[in-house]
KEFIDREN-568213 format. One record per atom (N, C-alpha, C, O, CB): x, y, z; residue in three letters. Coordinates in steps of 0.02 Angstrom, whole numbers, padded with zeros to 5 digits, always signed. Last residue first. Glycine has a CB too. Example, Ala and Ser with C-alpha at 12.3 -4.5 7.8 and 13.67 -1.06 7.14 Angstrom:
% KEFIDREN-568213
+00642-00112+00354ser
+00684-00053+00357ser
+00645+00002+00394ser
+00670+00057+00402ser
+00704-00030+00286ser
+00660-00284+00390ala
+00615-00225+00390ala
+00660-00165+00390ala
+00712-00166+00423ala
+00565-00224+00452ala
//
This chain:
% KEFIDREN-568213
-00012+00170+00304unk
+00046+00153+00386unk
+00118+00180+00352unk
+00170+00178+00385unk
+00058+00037+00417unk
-00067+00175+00225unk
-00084+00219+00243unk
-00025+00231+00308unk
-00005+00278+00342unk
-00157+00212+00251unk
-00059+00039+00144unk
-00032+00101+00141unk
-00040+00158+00169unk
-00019+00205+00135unk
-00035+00114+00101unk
-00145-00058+00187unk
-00058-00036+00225unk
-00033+00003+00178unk
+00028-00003+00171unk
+00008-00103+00240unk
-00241+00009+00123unk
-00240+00019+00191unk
-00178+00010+00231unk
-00158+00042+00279unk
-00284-00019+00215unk
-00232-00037+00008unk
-00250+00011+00023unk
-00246+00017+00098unk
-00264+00076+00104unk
-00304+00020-00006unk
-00216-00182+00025unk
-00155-00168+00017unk
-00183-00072+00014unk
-00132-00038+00020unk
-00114-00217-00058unk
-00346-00246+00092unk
-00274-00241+00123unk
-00218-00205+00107unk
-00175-00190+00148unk
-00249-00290+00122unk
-00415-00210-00041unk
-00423-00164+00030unk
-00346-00164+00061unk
-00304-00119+00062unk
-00485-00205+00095unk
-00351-00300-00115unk
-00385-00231-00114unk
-00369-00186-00074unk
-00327-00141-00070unk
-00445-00232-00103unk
-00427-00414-00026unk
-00330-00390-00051unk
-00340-00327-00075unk
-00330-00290-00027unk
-00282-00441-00126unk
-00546-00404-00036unk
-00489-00414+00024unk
-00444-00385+00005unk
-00425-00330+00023unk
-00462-00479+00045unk
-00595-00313-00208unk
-00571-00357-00154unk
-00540-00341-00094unk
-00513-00287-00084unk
-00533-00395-00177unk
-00694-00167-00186unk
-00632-00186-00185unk
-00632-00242-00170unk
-00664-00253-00118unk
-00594-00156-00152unk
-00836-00153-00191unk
-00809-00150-00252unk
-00739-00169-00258unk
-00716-00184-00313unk
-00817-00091-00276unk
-00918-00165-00062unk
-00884-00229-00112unk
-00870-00215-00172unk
-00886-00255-00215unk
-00926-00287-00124unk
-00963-00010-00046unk
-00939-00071-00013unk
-00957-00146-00076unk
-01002-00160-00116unk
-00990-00076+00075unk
-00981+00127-00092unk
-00946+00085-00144unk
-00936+00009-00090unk
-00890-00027-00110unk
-00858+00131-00176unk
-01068+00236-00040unk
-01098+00153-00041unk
-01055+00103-00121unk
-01076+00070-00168unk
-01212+00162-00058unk
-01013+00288+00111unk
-00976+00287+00059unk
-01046+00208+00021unk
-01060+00154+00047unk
-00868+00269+00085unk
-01002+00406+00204unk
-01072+00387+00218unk
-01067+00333+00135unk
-01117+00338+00098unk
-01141+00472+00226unk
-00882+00447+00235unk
-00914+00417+00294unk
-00975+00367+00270unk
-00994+00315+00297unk
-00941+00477+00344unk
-00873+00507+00119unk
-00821+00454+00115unk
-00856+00406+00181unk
-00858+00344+00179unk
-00729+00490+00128unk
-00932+00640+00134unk
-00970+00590+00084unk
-00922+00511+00113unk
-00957+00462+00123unk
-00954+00619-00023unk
-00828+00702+00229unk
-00886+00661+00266unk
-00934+00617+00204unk
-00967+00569+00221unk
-00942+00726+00313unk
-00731+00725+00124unk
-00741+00674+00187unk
-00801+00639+00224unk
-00816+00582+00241unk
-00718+00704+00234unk
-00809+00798+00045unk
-00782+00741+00023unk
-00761+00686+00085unk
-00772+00626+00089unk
-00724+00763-00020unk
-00813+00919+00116unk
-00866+00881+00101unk
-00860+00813+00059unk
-00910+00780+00045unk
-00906+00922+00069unk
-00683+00948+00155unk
-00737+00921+00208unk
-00789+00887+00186unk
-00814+00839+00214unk
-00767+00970+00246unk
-00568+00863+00028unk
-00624+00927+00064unk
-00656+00903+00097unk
-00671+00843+00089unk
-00674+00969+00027unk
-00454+00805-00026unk
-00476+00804+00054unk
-00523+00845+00064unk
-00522+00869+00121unk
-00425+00822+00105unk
-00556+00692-00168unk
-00505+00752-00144unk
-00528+00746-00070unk
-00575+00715-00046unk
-00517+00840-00182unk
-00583+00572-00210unk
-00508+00581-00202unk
-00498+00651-00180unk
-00441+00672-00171unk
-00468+00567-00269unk
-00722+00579-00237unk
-00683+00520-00208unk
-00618+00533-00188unk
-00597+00498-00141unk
-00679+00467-00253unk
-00736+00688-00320unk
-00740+00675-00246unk
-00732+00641-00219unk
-00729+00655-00159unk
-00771+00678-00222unk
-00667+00623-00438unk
-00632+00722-00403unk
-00686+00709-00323unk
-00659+00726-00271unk
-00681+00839-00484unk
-00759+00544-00470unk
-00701+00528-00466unk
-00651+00599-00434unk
-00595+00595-00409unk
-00686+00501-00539unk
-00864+00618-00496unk
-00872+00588-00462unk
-00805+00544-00440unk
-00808+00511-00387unk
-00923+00565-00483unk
-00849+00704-00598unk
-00847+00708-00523unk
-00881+00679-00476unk
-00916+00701-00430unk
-00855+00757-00507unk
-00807+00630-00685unk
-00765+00650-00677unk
-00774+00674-00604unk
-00732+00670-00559unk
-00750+00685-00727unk
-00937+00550-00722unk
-00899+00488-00681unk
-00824+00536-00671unk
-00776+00503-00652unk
-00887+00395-00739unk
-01077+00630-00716unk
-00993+00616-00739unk
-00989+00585-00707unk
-01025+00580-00657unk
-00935+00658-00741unk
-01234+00568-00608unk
-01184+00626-00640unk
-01134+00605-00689unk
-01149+00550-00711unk
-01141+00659-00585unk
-01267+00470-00534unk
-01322+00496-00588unk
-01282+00532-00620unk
-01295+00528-00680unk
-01389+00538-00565unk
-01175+00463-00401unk
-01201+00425-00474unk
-01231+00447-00519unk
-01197+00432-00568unk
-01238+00380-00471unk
-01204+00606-00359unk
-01135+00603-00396unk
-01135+00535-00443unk
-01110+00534-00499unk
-01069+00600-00338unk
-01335+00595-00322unk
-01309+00642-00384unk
-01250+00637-00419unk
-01237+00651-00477unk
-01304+00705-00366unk
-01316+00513-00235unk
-01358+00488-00289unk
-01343+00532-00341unk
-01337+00513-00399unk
-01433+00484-00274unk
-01226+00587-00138unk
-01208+00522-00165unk
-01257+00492-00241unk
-01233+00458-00287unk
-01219+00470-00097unk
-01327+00657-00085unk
-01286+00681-00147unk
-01252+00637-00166unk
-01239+00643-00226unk
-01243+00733-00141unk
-01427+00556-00030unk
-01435+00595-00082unk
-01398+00631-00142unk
-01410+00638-00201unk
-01454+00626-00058unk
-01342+00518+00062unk
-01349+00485+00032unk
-01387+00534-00026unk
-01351+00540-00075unk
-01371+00432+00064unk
-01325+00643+00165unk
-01272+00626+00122unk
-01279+00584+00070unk
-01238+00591+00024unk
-01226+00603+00153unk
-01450+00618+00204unk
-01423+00718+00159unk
-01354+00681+00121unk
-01337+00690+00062unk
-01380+00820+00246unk
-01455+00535+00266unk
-01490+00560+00225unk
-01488+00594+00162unk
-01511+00597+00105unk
-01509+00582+00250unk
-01376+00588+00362unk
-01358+00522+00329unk
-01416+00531+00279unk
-01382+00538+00228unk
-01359+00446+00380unk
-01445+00696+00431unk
-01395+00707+00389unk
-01384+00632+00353unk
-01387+00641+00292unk
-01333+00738+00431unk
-01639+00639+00415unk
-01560+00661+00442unk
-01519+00674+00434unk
-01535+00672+00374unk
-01532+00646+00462unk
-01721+00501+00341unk
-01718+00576+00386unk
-01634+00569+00397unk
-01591+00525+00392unk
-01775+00579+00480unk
-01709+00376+00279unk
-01733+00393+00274unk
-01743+00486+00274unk
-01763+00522+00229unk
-01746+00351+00296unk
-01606+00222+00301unk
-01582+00312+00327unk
-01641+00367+00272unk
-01612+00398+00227unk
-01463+00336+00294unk
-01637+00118+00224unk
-01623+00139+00299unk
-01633+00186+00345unk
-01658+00190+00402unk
-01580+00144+00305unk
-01647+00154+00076unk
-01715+00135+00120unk
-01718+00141+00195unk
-01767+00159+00228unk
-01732+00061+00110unk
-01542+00205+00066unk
-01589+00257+00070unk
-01661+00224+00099unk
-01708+00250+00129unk
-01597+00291-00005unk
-01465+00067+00070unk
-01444+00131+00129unk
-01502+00187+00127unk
-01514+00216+00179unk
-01360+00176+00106unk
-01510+00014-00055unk
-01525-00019+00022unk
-01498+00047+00078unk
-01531+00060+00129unk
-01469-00108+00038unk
-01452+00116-00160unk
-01527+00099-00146unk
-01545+00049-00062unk
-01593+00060-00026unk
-01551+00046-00223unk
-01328+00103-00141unk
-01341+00166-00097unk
-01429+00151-00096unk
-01465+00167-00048unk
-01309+00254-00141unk
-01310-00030-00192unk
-01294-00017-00113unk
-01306+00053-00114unk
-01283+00069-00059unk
-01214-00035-00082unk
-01353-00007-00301unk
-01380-00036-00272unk
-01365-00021-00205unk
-01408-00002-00165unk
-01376-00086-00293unk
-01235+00102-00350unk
-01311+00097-00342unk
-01333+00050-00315unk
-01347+00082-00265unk
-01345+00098-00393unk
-01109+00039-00319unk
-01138+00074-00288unk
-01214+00090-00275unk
-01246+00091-00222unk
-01114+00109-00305unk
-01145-00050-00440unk
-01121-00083-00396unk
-01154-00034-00326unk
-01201-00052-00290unk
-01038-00093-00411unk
-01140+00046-00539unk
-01194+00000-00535unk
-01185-00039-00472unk
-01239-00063-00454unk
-01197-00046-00597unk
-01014+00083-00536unk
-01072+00123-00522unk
-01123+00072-00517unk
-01146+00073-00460unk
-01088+00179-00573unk
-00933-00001-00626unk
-00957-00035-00548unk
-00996+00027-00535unk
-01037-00001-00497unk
-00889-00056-00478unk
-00938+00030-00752unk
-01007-00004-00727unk
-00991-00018-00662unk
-01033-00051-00632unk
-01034-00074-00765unk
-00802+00072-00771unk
-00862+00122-00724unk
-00906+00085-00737unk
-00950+00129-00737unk
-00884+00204-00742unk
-00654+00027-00745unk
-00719+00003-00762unk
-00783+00025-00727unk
-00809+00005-00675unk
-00717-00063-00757unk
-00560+00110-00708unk
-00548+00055-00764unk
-00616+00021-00786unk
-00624-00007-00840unk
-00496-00006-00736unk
-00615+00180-00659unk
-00578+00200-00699unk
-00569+00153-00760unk
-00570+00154-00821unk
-00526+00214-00666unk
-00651+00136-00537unk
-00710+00131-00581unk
-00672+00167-00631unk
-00715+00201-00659unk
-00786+00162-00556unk
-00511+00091-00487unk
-00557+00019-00526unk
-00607+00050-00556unk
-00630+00018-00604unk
-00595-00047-00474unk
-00475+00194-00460unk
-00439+00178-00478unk
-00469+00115-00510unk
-00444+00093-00562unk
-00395+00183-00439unk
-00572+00249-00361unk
-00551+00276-00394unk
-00528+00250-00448unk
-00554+00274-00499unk
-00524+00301-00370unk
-00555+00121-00244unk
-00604+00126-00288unk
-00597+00158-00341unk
-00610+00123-00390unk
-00648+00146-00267unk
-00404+00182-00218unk
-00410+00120-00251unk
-00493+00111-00283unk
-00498+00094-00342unk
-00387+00059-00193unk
-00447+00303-00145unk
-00398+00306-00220unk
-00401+00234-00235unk
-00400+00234-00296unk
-00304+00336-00213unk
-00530+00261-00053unk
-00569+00288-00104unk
-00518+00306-00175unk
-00536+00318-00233unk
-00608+00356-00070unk
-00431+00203+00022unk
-00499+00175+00003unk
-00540+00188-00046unk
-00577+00149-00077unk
-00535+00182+00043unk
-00370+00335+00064unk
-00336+00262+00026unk
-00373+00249-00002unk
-00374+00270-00060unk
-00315+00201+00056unk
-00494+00396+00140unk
-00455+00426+00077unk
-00433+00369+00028unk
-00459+00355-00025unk
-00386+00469+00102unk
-00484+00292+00240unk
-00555+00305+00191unk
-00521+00315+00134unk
-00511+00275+00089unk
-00610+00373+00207unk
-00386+00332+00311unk
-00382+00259+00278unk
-00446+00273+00222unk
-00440+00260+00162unk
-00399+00182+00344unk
-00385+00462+00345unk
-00341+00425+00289unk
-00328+00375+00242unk
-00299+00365+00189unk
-00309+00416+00304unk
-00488+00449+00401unk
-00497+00486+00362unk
-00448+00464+00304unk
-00459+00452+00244unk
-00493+00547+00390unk
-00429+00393+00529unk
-00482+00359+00489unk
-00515+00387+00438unk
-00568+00362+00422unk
-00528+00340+00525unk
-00335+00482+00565unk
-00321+00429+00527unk
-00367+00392+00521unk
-00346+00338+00502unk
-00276+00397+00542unk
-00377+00633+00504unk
-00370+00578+00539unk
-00350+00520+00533unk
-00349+00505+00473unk
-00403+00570+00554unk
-00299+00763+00407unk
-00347+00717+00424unk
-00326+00688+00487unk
-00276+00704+00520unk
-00358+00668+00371unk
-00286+00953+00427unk
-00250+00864+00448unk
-00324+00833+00434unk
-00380+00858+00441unk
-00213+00841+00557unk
-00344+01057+00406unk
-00344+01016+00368unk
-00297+00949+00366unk
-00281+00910+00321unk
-00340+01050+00326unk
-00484+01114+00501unk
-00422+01101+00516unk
-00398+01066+00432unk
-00446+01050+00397unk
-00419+01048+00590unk
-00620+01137+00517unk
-00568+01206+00488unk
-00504+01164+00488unk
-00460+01200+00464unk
-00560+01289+00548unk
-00699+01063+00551unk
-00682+01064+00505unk
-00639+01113+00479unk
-00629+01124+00419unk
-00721+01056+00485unk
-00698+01102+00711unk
-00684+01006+00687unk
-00660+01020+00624unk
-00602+01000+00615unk
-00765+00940+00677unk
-00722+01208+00714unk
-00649+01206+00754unk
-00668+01134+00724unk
-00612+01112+00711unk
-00633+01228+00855unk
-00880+01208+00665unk
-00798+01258+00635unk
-00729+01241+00675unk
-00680+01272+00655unk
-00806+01357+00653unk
-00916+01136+00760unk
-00904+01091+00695unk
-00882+01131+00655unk
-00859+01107+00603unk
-00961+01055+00662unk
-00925+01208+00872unk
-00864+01150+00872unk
-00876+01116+00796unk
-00841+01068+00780unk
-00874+01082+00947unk
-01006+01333+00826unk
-00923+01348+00849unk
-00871+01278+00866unk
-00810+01279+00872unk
-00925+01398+00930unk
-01110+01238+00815unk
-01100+01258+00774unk
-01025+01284+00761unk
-00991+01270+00712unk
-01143+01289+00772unk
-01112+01197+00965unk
-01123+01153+00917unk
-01109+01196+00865unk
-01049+01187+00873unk
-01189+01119+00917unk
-01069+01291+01111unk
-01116+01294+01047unk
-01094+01238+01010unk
-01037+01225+01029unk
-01110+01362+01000unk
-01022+01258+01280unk
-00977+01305+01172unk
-01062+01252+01134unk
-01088+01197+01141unk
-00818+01232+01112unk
-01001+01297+01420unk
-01042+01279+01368unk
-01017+01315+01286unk
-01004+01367+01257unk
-01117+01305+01395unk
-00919+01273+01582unk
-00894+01297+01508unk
-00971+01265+01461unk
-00991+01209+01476unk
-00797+01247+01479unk
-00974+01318+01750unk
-00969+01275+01689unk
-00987+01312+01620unk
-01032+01351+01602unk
-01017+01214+01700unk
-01020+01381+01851unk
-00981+01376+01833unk
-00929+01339+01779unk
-00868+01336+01773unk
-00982+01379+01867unk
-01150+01445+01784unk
-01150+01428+01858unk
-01056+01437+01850unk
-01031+01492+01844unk
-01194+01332+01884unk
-01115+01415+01635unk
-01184+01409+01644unk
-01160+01400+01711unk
-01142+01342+01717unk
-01232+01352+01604unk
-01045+01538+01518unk
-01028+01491+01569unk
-01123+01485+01575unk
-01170+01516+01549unk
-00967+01525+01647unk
-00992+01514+01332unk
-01038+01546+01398unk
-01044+01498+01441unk
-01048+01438+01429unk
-01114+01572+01384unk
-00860+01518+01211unk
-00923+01473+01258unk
-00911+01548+01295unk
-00872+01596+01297unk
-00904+01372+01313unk
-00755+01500+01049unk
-00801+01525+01104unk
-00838+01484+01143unk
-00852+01427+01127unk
-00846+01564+01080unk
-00609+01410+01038unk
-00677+01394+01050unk
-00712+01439+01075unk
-00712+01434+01136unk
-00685+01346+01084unk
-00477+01512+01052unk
-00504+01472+00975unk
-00579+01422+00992unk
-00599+01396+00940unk
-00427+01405+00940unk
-00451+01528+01152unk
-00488+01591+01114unk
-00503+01542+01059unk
-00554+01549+01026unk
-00440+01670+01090unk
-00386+01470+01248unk
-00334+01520+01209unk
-00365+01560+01167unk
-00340+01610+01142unk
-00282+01488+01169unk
-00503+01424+01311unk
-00454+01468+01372unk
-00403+01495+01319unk
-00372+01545+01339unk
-00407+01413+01445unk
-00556+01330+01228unk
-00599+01409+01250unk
-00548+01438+01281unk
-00553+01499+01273unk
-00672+01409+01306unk
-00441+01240+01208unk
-00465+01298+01150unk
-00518+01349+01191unk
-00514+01409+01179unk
-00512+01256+01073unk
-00445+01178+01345unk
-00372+01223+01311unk
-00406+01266+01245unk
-00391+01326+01239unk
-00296+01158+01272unk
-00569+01118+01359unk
-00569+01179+01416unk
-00499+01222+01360unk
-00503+01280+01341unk
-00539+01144+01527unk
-00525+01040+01256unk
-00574+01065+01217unk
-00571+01142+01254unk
-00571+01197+01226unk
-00650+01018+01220unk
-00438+00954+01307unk
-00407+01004+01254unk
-00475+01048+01235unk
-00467+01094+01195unk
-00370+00959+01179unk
-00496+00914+01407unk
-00448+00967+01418unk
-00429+00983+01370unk
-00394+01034+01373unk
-00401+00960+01453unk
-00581+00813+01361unk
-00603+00872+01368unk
-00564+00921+01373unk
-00581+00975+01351unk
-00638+00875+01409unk
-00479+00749+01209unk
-00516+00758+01277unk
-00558+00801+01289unk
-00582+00833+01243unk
-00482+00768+01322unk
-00557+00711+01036unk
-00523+00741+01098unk
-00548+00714+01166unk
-00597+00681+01183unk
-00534+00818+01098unk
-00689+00706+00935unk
-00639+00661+00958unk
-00566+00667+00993unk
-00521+00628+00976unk
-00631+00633+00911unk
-00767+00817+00936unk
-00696+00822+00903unk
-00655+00754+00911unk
-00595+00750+00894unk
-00651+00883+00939unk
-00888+00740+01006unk
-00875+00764+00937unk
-00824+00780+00915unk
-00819+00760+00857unk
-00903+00807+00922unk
-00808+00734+01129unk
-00825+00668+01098unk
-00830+00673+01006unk
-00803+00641+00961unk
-00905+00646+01135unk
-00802+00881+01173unk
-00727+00826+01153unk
-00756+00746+01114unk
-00721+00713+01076unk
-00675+00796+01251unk
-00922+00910+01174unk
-00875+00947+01138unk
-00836+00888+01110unk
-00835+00858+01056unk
-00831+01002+01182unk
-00946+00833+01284unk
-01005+00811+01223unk
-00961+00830+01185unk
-00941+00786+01147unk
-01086+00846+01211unk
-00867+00903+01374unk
-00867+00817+01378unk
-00885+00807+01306unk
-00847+00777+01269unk
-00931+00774+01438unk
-00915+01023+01387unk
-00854+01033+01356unk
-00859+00948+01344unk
-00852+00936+01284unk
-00784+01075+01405unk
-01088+00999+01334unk
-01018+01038+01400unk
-00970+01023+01358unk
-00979+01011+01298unk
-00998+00997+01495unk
-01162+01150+01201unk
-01124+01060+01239unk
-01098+01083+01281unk
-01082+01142+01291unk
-01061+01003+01200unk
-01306+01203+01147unk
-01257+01214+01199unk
-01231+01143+01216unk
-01262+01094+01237unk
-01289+01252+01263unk
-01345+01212+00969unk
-01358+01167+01029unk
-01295+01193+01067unk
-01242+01205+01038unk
-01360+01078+01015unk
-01463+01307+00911unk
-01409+01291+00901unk
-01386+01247+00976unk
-01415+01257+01030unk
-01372+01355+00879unk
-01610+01377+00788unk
-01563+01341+00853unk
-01512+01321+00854unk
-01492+01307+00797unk
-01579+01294+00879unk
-01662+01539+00720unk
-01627+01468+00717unk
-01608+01428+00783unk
-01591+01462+00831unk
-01562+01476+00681unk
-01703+01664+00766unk
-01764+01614+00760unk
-01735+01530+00757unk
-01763+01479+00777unk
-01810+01635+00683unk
-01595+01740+00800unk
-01609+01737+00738unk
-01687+01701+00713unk
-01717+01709+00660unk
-01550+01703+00713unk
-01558+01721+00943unk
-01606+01777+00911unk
-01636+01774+00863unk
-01694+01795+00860unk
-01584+01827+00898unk
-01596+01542+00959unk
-01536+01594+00973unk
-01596+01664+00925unk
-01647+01657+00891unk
-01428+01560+00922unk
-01627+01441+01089unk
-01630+01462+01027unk
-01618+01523+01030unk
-01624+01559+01079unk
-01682+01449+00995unk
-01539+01283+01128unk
-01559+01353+01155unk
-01555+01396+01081unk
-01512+01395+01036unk
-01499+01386+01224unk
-01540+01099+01177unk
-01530+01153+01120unk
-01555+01232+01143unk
-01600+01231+01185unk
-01579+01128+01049unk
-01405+00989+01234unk
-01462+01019+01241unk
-01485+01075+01189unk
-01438+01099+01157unk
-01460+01041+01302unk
-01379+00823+01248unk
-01365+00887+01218unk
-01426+00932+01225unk
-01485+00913+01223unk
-01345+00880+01143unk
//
């Protein structure tokens, strides 16, 4: 990826359309299909399509389908939902596991996410339960970076997840 800095003093990274589609998780031809109907801006470079990094993570998050690995998370997170309800010391559970993930992920957005993750422990257990379960972008991507792992049993899980089918 490459980056080109733009008037403002900020940067912003030029993708080919390939890098585009990997981040949307697409082809490329759908990505060449959004600059050619208008819904991706880009600038050519010779003869080649370049769209900005910032204009593909507004065309990633503007949408409000999930994915289906969004879905399954979602599930995932109405059954956690649903046990620290019944018993919010598993926060404690989380904490620890977000304490081994901050030692990991130090820099970077994973970073950024584990942090507010620490706020939403440290916080209500109302919103912290309203982000576990809603579809907002920023609830999704918290869901990516999630440190409820082993609060559900197997079965748990299994049955959160064939539900999603």
């Amino acid at each position: 990826m490459r980056s080109v800095s733009m008037s403002a003093g900020t940067t912003d990274q030029l993708l080919t359309t390939g890098e585009a589609a990997r981040v949307l998780g697409t082809s490329r031809q759908h990505v060449v299909n959004l600059t050619k109907r208008g819904d991706l801006p880009y600038e050519t470079t010779g003869t080649h399509r370049r769209v900005r990094l910032s204009d593909v993570d507004r065309v990633r998050y503007s949408t409000q389908r999930l994915s289906a690995d969004q879905r399954r998370s979602l599930h995932l997170a109405y059954a956690i939902a649903g046990k620290l309800v019944q018993d919010p010391a598993l926060v404690d559970v989380a904490r620890q596991n977000l304490e081994r993930m901050r030692a990991r992920h130090t820099r970077g957005r994973p970073a950024q996410w584990l942090a507010q993750w620490q706020e939403l422990l440290d916080g209500p257990l109302d919103e912290l339960l309203i982000v576990l379960t809603s579809p907002s972008q920023r609830s999704r991507e918290l869901r990516q970076n999630s440190p409820f792992a082993g609060v559900l049993t197997d079965d748990e899980r299994r049955a959160a997840l064939a539900s999603t089918r």
